[in-house]
C-alpha positions as CSV (number, residue, x, y, z in Angstrom):
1,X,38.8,68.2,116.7
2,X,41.3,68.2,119.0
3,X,44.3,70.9,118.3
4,X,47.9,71.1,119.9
5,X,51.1,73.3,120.5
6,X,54.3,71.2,119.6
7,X,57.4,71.2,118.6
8,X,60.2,68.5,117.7
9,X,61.7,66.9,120.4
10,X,65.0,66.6,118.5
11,X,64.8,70.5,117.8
12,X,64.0,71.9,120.5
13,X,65.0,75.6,119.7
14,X,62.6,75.7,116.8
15,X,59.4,77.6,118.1
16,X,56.1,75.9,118.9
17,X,53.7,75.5,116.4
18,X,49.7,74.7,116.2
19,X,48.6,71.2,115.2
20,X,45.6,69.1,114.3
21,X,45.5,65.8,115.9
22,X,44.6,63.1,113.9
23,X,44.5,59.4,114.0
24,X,47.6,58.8,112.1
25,X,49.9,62.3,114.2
26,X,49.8,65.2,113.6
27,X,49.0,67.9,110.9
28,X,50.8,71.7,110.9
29,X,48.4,73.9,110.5
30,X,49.9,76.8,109.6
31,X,51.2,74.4,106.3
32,X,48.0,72.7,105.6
33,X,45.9,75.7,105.5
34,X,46.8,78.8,103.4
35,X,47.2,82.1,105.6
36,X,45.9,80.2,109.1
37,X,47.9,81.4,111.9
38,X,51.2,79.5,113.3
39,X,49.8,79.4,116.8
40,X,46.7,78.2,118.8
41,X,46.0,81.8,120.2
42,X,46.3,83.2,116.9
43,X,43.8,80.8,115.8
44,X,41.4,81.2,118.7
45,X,41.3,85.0,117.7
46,X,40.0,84.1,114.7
47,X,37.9,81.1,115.4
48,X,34.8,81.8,113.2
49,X,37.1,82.2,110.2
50,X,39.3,79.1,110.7
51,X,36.6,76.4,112.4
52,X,34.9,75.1,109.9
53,X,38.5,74.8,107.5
54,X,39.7,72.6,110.6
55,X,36.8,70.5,110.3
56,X,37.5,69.5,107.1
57,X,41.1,69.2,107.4
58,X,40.8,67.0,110.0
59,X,38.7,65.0,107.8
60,X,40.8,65.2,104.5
61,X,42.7,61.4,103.8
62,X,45.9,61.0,102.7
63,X,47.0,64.0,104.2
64,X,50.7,63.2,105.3
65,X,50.7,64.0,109.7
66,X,54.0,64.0,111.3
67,X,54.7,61.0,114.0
68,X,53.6,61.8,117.4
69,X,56.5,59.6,118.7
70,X,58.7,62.5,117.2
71,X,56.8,65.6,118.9
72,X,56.9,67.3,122.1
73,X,53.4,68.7,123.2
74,X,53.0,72.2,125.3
75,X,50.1,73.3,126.5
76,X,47.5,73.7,124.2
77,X,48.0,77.7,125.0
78,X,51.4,78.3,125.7
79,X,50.2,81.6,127.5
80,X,46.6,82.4,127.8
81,X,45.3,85.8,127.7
82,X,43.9,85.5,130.9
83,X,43.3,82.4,134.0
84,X,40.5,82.7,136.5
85,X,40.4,79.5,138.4
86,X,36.6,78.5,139.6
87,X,35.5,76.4,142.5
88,X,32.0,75.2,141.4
89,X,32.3,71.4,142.5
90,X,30.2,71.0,145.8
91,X,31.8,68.3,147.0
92,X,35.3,69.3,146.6
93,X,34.2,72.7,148.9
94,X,32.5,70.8,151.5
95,X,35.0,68.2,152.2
96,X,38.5,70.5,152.0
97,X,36.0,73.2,154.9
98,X,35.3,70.1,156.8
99,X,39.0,69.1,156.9
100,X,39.5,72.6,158.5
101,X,36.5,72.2,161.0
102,X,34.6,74.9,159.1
103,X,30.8,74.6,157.8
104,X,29.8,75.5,154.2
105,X,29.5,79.6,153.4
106,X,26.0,80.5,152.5
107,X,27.4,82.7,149.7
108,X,28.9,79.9,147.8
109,X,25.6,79.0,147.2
110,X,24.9,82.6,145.9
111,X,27.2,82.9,142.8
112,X,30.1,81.0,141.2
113,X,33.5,82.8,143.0
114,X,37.0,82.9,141.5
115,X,40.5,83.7,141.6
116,X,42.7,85.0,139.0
117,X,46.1,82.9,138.9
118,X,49.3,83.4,136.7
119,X,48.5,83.1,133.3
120,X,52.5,83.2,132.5
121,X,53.2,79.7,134.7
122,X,51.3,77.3,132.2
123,X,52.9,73.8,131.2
124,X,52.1,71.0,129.4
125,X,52.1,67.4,129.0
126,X,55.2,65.7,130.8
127,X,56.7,68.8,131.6
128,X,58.6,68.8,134.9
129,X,56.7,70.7,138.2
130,X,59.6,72.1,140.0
131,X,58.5,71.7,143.8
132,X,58.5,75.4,145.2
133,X,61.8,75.8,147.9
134,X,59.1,77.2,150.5
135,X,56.5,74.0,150.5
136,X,56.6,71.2,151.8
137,X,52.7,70.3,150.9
138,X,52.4,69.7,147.3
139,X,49.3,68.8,146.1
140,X,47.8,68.6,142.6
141,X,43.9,69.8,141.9
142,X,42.0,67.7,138.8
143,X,40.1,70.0,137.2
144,X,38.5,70.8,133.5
145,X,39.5,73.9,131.7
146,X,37.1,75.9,129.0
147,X,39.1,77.9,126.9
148,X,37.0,81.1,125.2
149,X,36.8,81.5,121.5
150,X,34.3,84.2,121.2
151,X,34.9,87.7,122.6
152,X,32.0,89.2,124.9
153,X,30.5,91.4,127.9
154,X,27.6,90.5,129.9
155,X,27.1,87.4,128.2
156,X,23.9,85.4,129.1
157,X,23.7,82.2,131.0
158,X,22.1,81.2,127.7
159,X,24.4,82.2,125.7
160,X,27.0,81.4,127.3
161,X,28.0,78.0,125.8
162,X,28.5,79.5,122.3
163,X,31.5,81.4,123.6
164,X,33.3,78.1,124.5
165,X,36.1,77.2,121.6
166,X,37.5,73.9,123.7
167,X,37.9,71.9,126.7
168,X,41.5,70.5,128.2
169,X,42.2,68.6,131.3
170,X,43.9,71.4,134.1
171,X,45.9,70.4,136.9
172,X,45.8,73.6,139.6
173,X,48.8,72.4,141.4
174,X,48.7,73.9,145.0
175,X,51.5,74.3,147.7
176,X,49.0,74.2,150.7
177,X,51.2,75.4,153.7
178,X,51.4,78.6,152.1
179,X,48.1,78.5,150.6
180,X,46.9,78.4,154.2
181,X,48.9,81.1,155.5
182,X,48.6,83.8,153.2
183,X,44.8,83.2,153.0
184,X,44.6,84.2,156.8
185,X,45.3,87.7,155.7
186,X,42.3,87.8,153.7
187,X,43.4,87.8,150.4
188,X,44.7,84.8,147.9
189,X,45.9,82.5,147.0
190,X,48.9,83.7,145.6
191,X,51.9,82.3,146.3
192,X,50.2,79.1,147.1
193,X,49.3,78.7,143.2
194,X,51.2,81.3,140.8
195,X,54.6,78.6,140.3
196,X,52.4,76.1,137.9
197,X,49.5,75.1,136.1
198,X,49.4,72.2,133.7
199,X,47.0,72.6,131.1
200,X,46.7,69.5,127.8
201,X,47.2,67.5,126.2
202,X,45.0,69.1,123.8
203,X,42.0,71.3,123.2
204,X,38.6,68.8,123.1
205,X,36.5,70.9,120.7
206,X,32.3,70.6,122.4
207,X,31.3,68.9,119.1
208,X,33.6,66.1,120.3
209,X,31.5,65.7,123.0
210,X,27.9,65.9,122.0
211,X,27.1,62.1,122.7
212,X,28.2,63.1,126.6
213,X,26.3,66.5,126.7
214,X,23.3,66.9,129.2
215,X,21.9,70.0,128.9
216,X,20.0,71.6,131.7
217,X,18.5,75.2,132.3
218,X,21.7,76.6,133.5
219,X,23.9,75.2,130.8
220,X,25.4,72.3,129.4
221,X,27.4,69.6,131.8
222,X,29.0,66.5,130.1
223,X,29.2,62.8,131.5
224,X,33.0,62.2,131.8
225,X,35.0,60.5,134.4
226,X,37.9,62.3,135.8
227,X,40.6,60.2,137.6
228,X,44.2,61.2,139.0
229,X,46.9,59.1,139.8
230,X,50.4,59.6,141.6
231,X,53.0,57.1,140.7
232,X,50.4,54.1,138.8
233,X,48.0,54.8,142.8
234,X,44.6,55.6,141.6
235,X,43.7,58.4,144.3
236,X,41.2,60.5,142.8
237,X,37.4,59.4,141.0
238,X,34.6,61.8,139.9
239,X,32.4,63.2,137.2
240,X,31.8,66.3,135.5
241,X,28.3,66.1,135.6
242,X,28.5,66.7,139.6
243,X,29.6,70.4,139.1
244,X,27.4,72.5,140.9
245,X,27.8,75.7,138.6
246,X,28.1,74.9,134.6
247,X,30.8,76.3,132.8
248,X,27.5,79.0,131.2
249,X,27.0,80.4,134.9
250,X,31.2,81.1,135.2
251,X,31.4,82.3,131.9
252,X,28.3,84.6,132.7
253,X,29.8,85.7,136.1
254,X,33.3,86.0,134.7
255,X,31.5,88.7,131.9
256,X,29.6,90.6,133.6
257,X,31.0,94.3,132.8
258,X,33.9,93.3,132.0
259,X,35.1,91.4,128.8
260,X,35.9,88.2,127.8
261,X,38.3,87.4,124.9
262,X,39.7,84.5,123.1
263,X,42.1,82.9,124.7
264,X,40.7,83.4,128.0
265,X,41.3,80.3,129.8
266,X,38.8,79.2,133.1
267,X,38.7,76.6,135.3
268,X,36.2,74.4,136.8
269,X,37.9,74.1,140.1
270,X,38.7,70.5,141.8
271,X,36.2,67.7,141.8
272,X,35.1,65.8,144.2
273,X,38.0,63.4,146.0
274,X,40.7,65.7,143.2
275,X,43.3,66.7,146.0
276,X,45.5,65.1,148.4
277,X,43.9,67.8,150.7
278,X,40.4,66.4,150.6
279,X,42.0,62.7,151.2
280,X,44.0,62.9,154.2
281,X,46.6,61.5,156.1
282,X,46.8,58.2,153.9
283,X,48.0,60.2,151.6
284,X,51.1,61.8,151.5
285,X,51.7,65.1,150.2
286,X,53.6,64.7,146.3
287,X,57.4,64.7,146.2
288,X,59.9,65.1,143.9
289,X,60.7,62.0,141.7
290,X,56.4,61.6,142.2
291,X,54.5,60.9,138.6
292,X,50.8,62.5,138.7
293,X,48.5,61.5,135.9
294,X,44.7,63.4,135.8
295,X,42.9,61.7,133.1
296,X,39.7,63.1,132.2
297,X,37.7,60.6,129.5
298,X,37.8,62.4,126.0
299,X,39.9,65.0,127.1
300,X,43.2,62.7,127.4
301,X,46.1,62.3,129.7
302,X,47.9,65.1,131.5
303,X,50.8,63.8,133.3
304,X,53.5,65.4,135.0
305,X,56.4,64.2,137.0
306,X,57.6,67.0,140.3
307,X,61.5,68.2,140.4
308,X,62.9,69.2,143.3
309,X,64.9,72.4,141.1
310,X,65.3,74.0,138.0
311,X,68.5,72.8,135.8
């Protein structure tokens, strides 16, 4: 399945709504299913009760979908209950420590690490990414997001996988000039990553991906290739297999004594080649009037164009 948040673009002071996406647009599912919840959080908090009805919705023929031409998609969680933002892809840690003439940190090899970000700042697809005034180093992170649909504590490594309602494509959008300086204090980032995070264009449920699953000891990885590009410039190639630490060993480290709940949203952190940052200097930092396009296969499109202001 794959489930959205929109509204009509013609209307847009009606509040967003949750939708199935189907070959022919879009279903409402707060219509199409008696006493289902009008939103995608609402939904997730419920998610044993309203899976399996979803299924067969999105199976049901003849069922009339509204145009997708007409909608406007948000992100598939307009605001999660929580972000933690991971950093499990090797590659992408090697090369941005090199860049600063630094060697790899033993512990990274230790345990998946983390940062919580601001779970308030999420966008979707072609929303505007308003440049912040202080940066002048705007760079975009191409990531995979899990999004929890199973509340637990101390969840196994084993286990862990169950918990997982959905995957979406997740931009991390950094300002690295102050990333860099507020980092020095020991602490962060903050500033460097709390104005934005584009999360979409919808939420890949796993069963979707089950052809692509390799499964391994430490959980499941899938074989999808993950591309950005700024303005039709392919700068960014990798695959989700590569991650170091599976989604199961976050969702484990992220649970241990403390709780998880639905609408939990986590990130994989930035593949390998996924930043301007890990490219260099042949490639500028984004500007406003820049279009930035992270495509992950299965998982869609998420494209963004960056603003210089807010109107």
């Amino acid at each position: 399945m794959k489930l959205v948040t929109y509204k009509y673009k013609e209307k847009a002071a009606t509040p967003w709504r949750a939708g199935l996406l189907v070959e022919r647009g879009v279903l409402d599912i707060g219509e199409q299913l008696s006493g289902a919840p009008e939103h995608l959080l609402g939904l997730l908090e419920q998610w044993q009760r309203w899976r399996d009805p979803l299924h067969r919705l999105a199976g049901q023929q003849g069922v009339e979908a509204l145009p997708l031409e007409q909608l406007l998609l948000g992100p598939p969680l307009l605001r999660p209950r929580s972000f933690r933002d991971f950093y499990a892809f090797e590659e992408h840690v090697k090369t941005a420590r090199g860049r600063r003439g630094l060697e790899m940190v033993p512990e990274w090899y230790h345990f998946p690490v983390f940062y919580f970000s601001n779970a308030a700042a999420f966008v979707g697809p072609e929303a505007e990414v308003v440049r912040p005034r202080a940066t002048r180093w705007l760079d975009y992170e191409l990531e995979i997001a899990c999004v929890i649909g199973k509340e637990g504590v101390d969840i196994p490594v084993d286990e862990a996988d169950r918990h997982i309602a959905g995957f979406c494509v997740l931009n991390d959008w950094s300002a690295r000039d102050l990333q860099r300086e507020e980092v020095k204090v020991g602490l962060g980032p903050a500033k460097g990553k709390d104005f934005a995070t584009s999360l979409g264009p919808y939420l890949v449920t796993p069963d979707e991906l089950e052809d692509r699953r390799v499964d391994g000891e430490r959980g499941a990885r899938y074989d999808l290739t993950m591309t950005a590009k700024v303005n039709g410039k392919e700068y960014s190639r990798g695959n989700f297999r590569d991650i170091y630490y599976t989604f199961a060993e976050m969702i484990a480290r992220a649970s241990a004594d403390c709780t998880l709940y639905p609408g939990d949203v986590i990130g994989s952190g930035t593949v390998g080649t996924g930043c301007i940052l890990e490219l260099g200097g042949d490639y500028p930092w984004l500007e406003p009037g820049d279009v930035v396009e992270l495509e992950v296969e299965r998982l869609g499109v998420l494209r963004n164009r960056i603003a210089e202001k807010r109107v």
